[in-house]
C-alpha positions, 0 to 999 in steps of 0.5 A: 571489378567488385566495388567494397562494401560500404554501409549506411551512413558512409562507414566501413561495417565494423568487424568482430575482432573475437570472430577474425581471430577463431577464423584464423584458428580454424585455418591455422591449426589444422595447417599446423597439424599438417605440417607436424604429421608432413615434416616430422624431422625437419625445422618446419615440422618442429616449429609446427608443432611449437606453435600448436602447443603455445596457441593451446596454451594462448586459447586457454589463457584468453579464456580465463580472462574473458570469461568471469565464470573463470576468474578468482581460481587457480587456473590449472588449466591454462597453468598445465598447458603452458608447462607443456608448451614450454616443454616442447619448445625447450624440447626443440632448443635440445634437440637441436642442440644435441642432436638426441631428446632420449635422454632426462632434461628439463623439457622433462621436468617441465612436461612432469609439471604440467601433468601434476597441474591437470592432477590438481585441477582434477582433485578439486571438489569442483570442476564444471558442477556444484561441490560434491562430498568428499569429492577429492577421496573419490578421486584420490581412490580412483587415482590409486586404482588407475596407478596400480593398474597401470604399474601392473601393465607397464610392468607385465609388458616387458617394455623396461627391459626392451629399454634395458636392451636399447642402451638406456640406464635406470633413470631414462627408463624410469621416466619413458615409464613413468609418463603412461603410468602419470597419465593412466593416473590422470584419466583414473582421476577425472574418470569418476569426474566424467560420470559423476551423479550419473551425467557425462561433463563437458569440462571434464569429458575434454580434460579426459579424452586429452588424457587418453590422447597424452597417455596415447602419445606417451604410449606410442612414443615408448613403443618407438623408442623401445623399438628403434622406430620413428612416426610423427603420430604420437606428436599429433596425439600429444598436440591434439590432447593440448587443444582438447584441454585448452577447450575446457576453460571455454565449456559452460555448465547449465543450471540443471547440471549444477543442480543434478551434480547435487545428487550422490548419485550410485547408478550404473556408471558410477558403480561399473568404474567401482568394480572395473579395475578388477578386470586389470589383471585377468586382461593382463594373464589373458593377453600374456596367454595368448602370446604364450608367456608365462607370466609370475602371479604375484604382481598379479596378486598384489595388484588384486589385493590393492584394489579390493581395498580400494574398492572396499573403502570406495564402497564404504564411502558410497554407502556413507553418501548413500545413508547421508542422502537417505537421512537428509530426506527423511529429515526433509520428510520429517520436518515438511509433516512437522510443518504441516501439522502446525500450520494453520494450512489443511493440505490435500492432494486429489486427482483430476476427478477430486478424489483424494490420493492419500490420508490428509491428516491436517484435512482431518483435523479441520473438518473433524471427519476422517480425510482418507485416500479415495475420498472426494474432497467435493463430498467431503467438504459438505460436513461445513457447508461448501457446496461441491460445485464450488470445489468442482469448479475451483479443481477444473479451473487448476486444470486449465492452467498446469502450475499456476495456482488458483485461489479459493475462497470457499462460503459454507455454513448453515443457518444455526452455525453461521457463515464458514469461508475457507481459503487457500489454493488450488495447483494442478501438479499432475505433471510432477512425477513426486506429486502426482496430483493437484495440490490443495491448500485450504485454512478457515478465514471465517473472521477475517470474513467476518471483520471484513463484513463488519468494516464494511457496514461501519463504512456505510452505515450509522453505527447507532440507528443502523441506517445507511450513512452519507456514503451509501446515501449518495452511492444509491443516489448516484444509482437512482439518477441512472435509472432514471435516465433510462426509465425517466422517472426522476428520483426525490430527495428529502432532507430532515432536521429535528426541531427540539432535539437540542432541548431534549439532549440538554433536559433529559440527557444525551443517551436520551437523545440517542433513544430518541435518534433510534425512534425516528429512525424506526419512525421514518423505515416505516414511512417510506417503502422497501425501495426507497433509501433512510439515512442519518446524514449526521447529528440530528439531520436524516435524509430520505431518497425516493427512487423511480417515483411517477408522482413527482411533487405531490408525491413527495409532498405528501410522504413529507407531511406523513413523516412530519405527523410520525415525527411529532408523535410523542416519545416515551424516554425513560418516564419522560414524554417528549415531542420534536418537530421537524423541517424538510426541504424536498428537491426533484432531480432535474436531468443535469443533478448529481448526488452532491447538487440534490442533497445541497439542493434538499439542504437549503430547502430544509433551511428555509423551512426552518427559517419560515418557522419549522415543522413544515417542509418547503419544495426547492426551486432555483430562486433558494439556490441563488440566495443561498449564492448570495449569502455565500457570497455575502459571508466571503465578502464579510470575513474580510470587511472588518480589516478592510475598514468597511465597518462603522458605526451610526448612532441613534439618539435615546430622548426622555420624553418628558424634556426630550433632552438627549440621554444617550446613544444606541450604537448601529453596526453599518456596512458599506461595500465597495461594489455590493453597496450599503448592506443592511444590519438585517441582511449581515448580521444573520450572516455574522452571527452562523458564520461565527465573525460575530464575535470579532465584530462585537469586540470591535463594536464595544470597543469604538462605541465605549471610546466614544461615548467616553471622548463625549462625556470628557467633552460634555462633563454635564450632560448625563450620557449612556451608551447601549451596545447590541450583544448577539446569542452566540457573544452570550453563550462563548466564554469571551463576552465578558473579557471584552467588555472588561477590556473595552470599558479599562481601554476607554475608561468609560463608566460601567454604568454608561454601557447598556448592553442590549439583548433580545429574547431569542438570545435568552432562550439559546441556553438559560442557564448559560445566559443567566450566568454571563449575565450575572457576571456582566452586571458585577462589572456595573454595566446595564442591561436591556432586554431588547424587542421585547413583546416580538419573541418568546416574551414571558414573565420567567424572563423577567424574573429569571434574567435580571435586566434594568431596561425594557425596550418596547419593540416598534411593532407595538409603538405603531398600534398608538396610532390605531385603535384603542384596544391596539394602543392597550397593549403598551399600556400593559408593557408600560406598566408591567415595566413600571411595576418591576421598576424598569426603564422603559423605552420605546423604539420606533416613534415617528409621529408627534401622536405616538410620542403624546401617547408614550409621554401619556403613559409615563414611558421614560424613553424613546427613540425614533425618526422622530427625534432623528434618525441614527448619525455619523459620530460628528453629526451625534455629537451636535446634538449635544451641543444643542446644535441642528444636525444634517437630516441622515437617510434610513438605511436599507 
């Protein structure tokens, strides 16, 4: 005993319901067919034949609404087999009801309607393909044809007459004759559907053979009647139309038959059904010879003039579709060589071998020379430039690969026209019986090529010295480090930036300094060798890589001094002679460097060789890289350390010396970070000052050191006090120095007077004419100025006529030569009295011994200020002082 199958997981297997249902067709119809043919005359058989015709019309029905191709029209099919099938159920009610279906009653109204529905469906201009032109009158002259013919037919038959003798009156006759006259109509109508474009149908092919079947069974149920015979055969044919047709709504029509139903189509098919129902009235004589009756000729006649004109309007409309075509492609022509001639595209078909299957004209027009048939195009494209095995190459390419097209670009030229490129395409459609050939498409991209070629040197080059960029700078950097690690010979990396160049821009002129930039560049080509990479890295900072040196550092120590002696030698700019110096910092890669850790490497050493004095170079080591950390580091940790409240301010005494009686206070910037400690101004400052937190700095510093110096004097009333504040270049040279004294003295209400404002002469020379100006604009407030070390930097006598100070401050540098010798101790005595003269106050800085003060007081100095008297004081411990009270002894600070 079988067990039942059961699948994975414990289920039953699910069954198709579509697939139970065509089995159960499959063995149900032909049981119904058999019955039909079997019991002809009895119940069974007739029950039969009901239920054949009402599955027909369930198939075709289920069809149209499982199908969605099927939906939204009228369903003409499903429509004429329910008429039918009703028909033949109203015929079984009749006829057992009666006893007789030879007579006219609603089974034939219903069967009349159902051939009218398959009529509908075949006039539509659309059945199973594309709408074709004037399909319906094809169909319609078609249809006459076949009605005429078979008028001819049933008349010449002598069928009506038979009819006549068995008893029947006008009306059953007319309708026995009437249903083959309906269906040779029928198949006169889809006939023209069937061959149409030159392609048999499926949908239509069905809905013909059940034509044929009913005209079949209507045929040979006229002949019993006519005879007084009976056969169930005309039943079975009548069944069996009904399943063809309820088929047709299942049958699908590929994409290339929807394509071809297009065409107008005139071959054979389509003209043989032209010319065919001519043969009608011959066959008809001939068969009426052969049984020797002697038919009349006039229904003969009639019927031949009936269809000569049918066939003659036929033709015309055929000739019509033929001459539509025919203009739609040479419209089609006409616009495609329109289309050409316009477009920028020059269009060639050649052979497998290159050579040019017919005239180009569009190829003509771009290589001005003739593009006839025959030519090779490999030759032909010489007169530009292109060299043919570009063109050979590109056409075999195509050929390997049928269809898929190729891209071309093609360079030509010569050395007196220039660059030419061609683009385009290559498509081998030798396979293609309306081409022939590979299709080649080029047009000139000679600009495009050309702008391309320009953004990329603007990408990787200076756009005013023409030498390579930072880019390509670090590109050919990162190059170099991988050859050496192939062939160990690491590559050197210098960095420059002009010492002077801002002063030559600021003199003579920015397009000056451009002249000047392009004359270091030339300068700095000459130098180095072909292999080796120059670039302007920015402003006036060039760089240089050594690539694939043997000599390492004395290499590239002595290739930096020959660049700083050509840098130094004079230029001639517009008239005026200038000479700029230069630092460089010079690294050697390490086998760890990258592009980026070289040049900030070479970068830090260029800084220290300006820091050292410039116009030298300095060779990297680590110990830079961590300075430069720390400064890093520093600069972080300062841009937060005026919020934090880190930042605070000591005051150092300034005595006169003859009374040495306190005069006032030079207010000292400290720092002291939680973790770093007490960070010395000489370690900061510097750091302030790049960074640019300088300025928030100073305004703070002016605005604590005036409140404080105003608490004093309200507290003090009587004793003379002033109060000098440091000013740095960059306060000097922005545009908001005076805002914030302006808005420290109005806050604090100190005196104008009372604030000294304290300027180096490194600050003086950052911009004079600058400078010059804020300090005019600082002494119209009533404030003091004091020109601060002077002696240690660019000291000069202009200074101090160009710039108008009240103070000179004697740096601590030459108040320590008193103790020395005399020709020391002359030098201030020369400040001194130079001060003297221009009637100055004079202090000096640093005293720290009873010698130095005897000296100073010696030489008529006015002030001075030092460990001496006491060093810089936390504010309660400066404000003893002016109570004439001792004060804690405050160490130096670092």
């Amino acid at each position: 005993m079988s067990r039942p199958r059961v699948s994975v997981g414990g289920h039953r297997p699910r069954t198709d319901p579509w697939a139970v249902g065509c089995a159960l067709l499959v063995a149900v119809l032909p049981l119904l067919l058999a019955l039909t043919v079997l019991r002809p005359r009895t119940v069974v058989g007739g029950l039969a034949a009901v239920g054949v015709a009402v599955l027909a019309a369930v198939i075709g029905w289920v069809a149209v609404a499982s199908r969605p191709s099927n939906r939204g029209s009228v369903p003409w099919v499903p429509l004429a087999l329910t008429c039918t099938a009703l028909a033949d159920v109203a015929a079984q009610v009749v006829e057992r009801g009666t006893g007789t279906i030879h007579s006219v009653s609603v089974p034939d109204l219903l069967r009349l309607a159902g051939i009218a529905a398959l009529a509908g469906m075949l006039l539509l201009p659309r059945l199973g393909g594309s709408r074709l032109p004037r399909a319906s009158l094809q169909s319609l002259l078609d249809g006459a044809a076949a009605l005429v013919v078979a008028l001819l037919v049933t008349y010449q038959s002598g069928v009506a007459r038979l009819l006549e003798e068995r008893g029947h009156d006008l009306l059953d006759r007319v309708l026995w004759m009437a249903y083959p006259v309906l269906d040779a109509v029928v198949i006169g109508l889809g006939a023209w559907r069937v061959v149409v474009g030159g392609r048999v149908r499926g949908p239509a092919l069905l809905g013909l053979l059940a034509a044929c079947c009913w005209l079949g069974a209507d045929v040979g149920r006229l002949v019993l009647v006519s005879s007084g015979t009976d056969s169930p055969w005309p039943r079975v044919a009548h069944l069996v139309g009904m399943l063809l047709l309820a088929l047709v709504p299942w049958t699908r029509v590929a994409p290339g038959d929807r394509d071809r139903g297009r065409r107008s189509g005139h071959g054979p098919w389509r003209m043989t059904l032209n010319v065919l129902p001519f043969t009608a009235p011959a066959l008809v004589e001939l068969a009426a010879w052969q049984r020797g009756v002697d038919v009349h000729p006039g229904p003969g006649l009639v019927v031949w003039g009936v269809l000569l004109v049918l066939t003659t309007v036929r033709t015309r409309v055929l000739a019509l579709d033929a001459d539509r075509a025919w203009a739609a492609v040479r419209s089609q022509a006409r616009r495609s060589e329109a289309l050409a001639v316009h477009s920028s595209d020059a269009v060639a078909v050649v052979d497998g071998t290159g050579l040019l299957t017919s005239d180009s004209r569009t190829l003509t027009e771009l290589l001005g020379r003739p593009a006839t048939g025959g030519v090779s195009l490999p030759h032909l494209l010489t007169a530009i430039g292109v060299a043919p095995d570009q063109v050979t190459a590109a056409l075999q390419q195509a050929q390997r690969d049928p269809g898929a097209p190729v891209e071309l670009e093609l360079l030509g030229g010569s050395g007196t026209t220039g660059p030419v490129w061609l683009g385009g395409r290559a498509v081998d459609l030798r396979h293609d019986p309306d081409v022939a050939g590979i299709v080649v498409s080029v047009y000139d991209i000679t600009a495009r090529k050309l702008a391309e070629r320009e953004l990329a040197h603007q990408a990787f080059y200076d756009g005013l010295t023409g030498l390579a960029n930072r880019s390509l700078f670090l590109a050919h950097t990162e190059q170099a480090l991988r050859r050496a690690g192939r062939t160990g010979s690491p590559p050197v990396v210098l960095c420059l930036d002009l010492d002077g160049f801002k002063d030559v821009n600021d003199s003579i002129g920015h397009l000056a300094g451009d002249d000047l930039l392009c004359t270091v560049a030339e300068r700095l080509r000459g130098v180095v060798r072909a292999a080796d990479t120059v670039a302007r890295l920015g402003g006036d900072e060039f760089a240089v890589l050594v690539d694939d040196t043997t000599g390492g550092v004395p290499a590239a120590a002595a290739l930096a001094q020959r660049l700083l002696e050509v840098i130094s030698a004079p230029v001639d700019l517009g008239g005026h002679t200038v000479a700029v110096a230069a630092s460089i910092g010079i690294v050697v890669a390490e086998p760890e460097a990258t592009p980026l850790s070289l040049f900030r490497d070479a970068d830090i050493a260029m800084y220290r060789a300006k820091a050292a004095g410039r116009a030298q170079w300095v060779v990297f080591d680590l110990g830079m890289r961590t300075a430069a950390l720390q400064r890093i580091e520093l600069e972080r940790e300062l841009a937060g350390a005026l919020a934090a409240g880190q930042l605070r301010l000591a005051y150092q005494p300034v005595v006169d010396l003859r009374t040495e009686q306190v005069t006032g206070f030079e207010a000292l910037l400290r720092w002291q970070h939680p973790t770093l400690g007490a960070v010395g101004p000489e370690r900061f400052v510097p750091v302030a000052e790049d960074s640019g937190e300088i300025v928030a700095i100073g305004r703070w510093v002016l605005s604590q050191a005036t409140a404080t110096a105003a608490r004093w004097q309200r507290a003090h009333p009587g004793t003379p006090l002033s109060m000098a504040v440091n000013v740095s270049a960059r306060q000097l040279v922005g545009g908001t120095l005076l805002q914030h004294v302006a808005e420290a003295l109005a806050t604090s209400g100190l005196a104008p007077s009372a604030l000294v404002l304290e300027v180096t002469e490194t600050a003086l020379v950052t911009d004079p004419d600058a400078v010059a100006e804020r300090l005019a604009e600082l002494r119209a407030l009533g404030v003091r100025l004091a020109l601060d070390d002077f002696g240690t930097g660019y000291s000069s006598l202009s200074y101090l006529r160009q710039f108008d100070v009240d103070v000179l401050k004697i740096d601590r540098s030459f108040v320590t030569l008193l103790d020395g010798s005399p020709d020391d101790a002359a030098i201030v005595h020369g400040l001194v009295q130079l001060g003297r003269t221009l009637r100055l106050e004079v202090v000096a800085e640093g005293v720290e011994t009873t010698g130095q003060r005897d000296r100073l007081r010696a030489e008529h100095c006015d002030s001075a200020q030092g460990w001496l008297f006491s060093p810089a004081l936390e504010e309660a411990d400066a404000e003893l002082l002016l109570l004439g009270r001792p004060h804690p002894v405050a160490l130096p600070q670092a």
